[in-house]
Steps between C-alpha positions, in 0.01 A plus 500: 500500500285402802637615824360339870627638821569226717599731778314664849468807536677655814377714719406533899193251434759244412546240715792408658680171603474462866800709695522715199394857418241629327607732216454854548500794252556799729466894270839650498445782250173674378422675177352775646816620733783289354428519091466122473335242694724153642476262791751295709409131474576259769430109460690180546705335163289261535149729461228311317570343119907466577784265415698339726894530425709197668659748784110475645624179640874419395726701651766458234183507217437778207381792634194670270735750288715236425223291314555477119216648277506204323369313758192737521382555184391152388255196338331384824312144579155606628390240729125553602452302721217567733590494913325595807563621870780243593545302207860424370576490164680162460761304291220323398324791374813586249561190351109474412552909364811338325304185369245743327686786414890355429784497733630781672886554438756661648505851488154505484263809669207320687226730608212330690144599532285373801271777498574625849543880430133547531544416873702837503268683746421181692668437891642152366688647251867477610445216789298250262608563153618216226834454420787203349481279707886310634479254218378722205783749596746200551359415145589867351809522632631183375420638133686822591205744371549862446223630703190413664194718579150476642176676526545441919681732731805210578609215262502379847169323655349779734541213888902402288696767775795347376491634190627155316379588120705838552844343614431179278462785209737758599789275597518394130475859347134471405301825502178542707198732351217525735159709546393479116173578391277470197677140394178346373410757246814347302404243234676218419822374714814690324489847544836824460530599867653854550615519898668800618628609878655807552872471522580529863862445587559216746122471578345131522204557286292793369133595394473431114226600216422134356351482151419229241519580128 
C-alpha cells in the first residue's frame, strides 16, 4: 500500500503565523553524560500541518481530545483547484468541482489544493495566502461537512482578519486542517485520509502527521 506524507516537517526553520512562536527543540539530556539523548519541545498547537478543533474559535466548541477518530481517518474529496496570492476559492468554484466530479454530501472530508505551500519560505506567505472565501464557506457549512483542509496556512484568505471561513466552519462543528503539503502527487479525486493530532486535553487544536493511503 502506497503511503504520501501530506505533512511539514517541524522544526526552528518553520515558519510561524504572525504573533506566534517559532518552535524550538532545546537538548535536555545527552548520551554521553545522561545514557540517552531527549529534548524539550516548545511550539504553538497550532505549529505547521495542524487541525483546528472548534474551541479555536467557539468558546463552548470541541476541544482537540475530544474529536472522534472517526472523523479523522476518512475518504476525502480532493479538490485541486489551482489559486494564487489573494485569490478566494469561491461557491462558484465548488459547484463547478461538484458538476464534474458529483456532489459533495454531508459528512463529507473536503481537502483543497491551491498549490500555495511552495510559497512556504516566501515573505507573503501568511499575509497573502488563498483561502474559502465568505460564500464558499457559507456554502460548506450549509452541507454540514466533516472537515475541511488546505494546502495554505489559513482556510482563511491571508487580508480576511476576521477570520469569517473559521467561525462560519467552526460554529457548525466542522473541522479545520491547514498547512498540508504534497496534495498534487495524489491521483485521481477520492483518496483514505489518515489525520492524527496528539491528544491534548482541553487544547484548541494540535500539530498532526497527515497521510493519504
Amino acid at each position: 500500500m502506497p503511503f504520501l506524507d501530506l505533512t511539514l516537517p517541524i522544526s526552528p526553520d518553520l515558519p510561524s503565523f504572525p504573533g506566534s512562536p517559532r518552535p524550538q527543540f532545546i537538548s535536555w539530556a545527552k548520551n554521553k553524560t545522561n545514557g540517552y539523548n531527549l529534548e524539550l519541545i516548545f511550539l504553538s498547537s497550532h505549529s505547521g500541518t495542524h487541525i483546528d478543533a472548534p474551541f479555536h474559535f467557539i468558546d463552548r466548541g470541541h476541544k482537540v481530545d475530544q474529536i472522534p477518530l472517526e472523523r479523522l481517518i476518512r475518504y476525502a474529496i480532493l479538490c485541486k483547484i489551482r489559486k494564487g496570492a489573494d485569490q478566494g476559492i469561491s461557491r462558484k468554484d465548488i459547484i463547478q468541482y461538484e458538476k464534474k466530479h458529483g456532489k459533495i454530501e454531508a459528512g463529507s472530508t473536503v481537502i483543497f489544493a491551491t498549490g500555495w505551500y511552495r510559497h512556504l519560505s516566501k515573505r507573503d506567505y501568511f499575509s497573502n495566502n488563498p483561502g474559502l472565501s465568505v460564500d464558499a464557506a457559507k456554502y460548506l457549512a450549509s452541507k454540514r461537512i466533516n472537515l475541511v483542509g488546505i494546502d495554505s496556512p489559513s482556510i482563511d484568505l491571508g487580508r480576511d482578519q476576521s477570520f469569517s471561513a473559521h467561525h462560519l466552519l467552526l460554529k457548525k462543528g466542522i473541522l479545520i486542517l491547514e498547512n498540508l503539503c504534497n496534495l498534487e502527487k495524489i491521483t485521481g479525486s477520492y483518496f483514505k485520509l489518515v489525520v492524527l493530532p496528539l491528544k491534548l486535553k482541553g487544547a484548541t487544536g494540535s500539530p498532526v502527521r497527515a497521510v493519504s493511503l
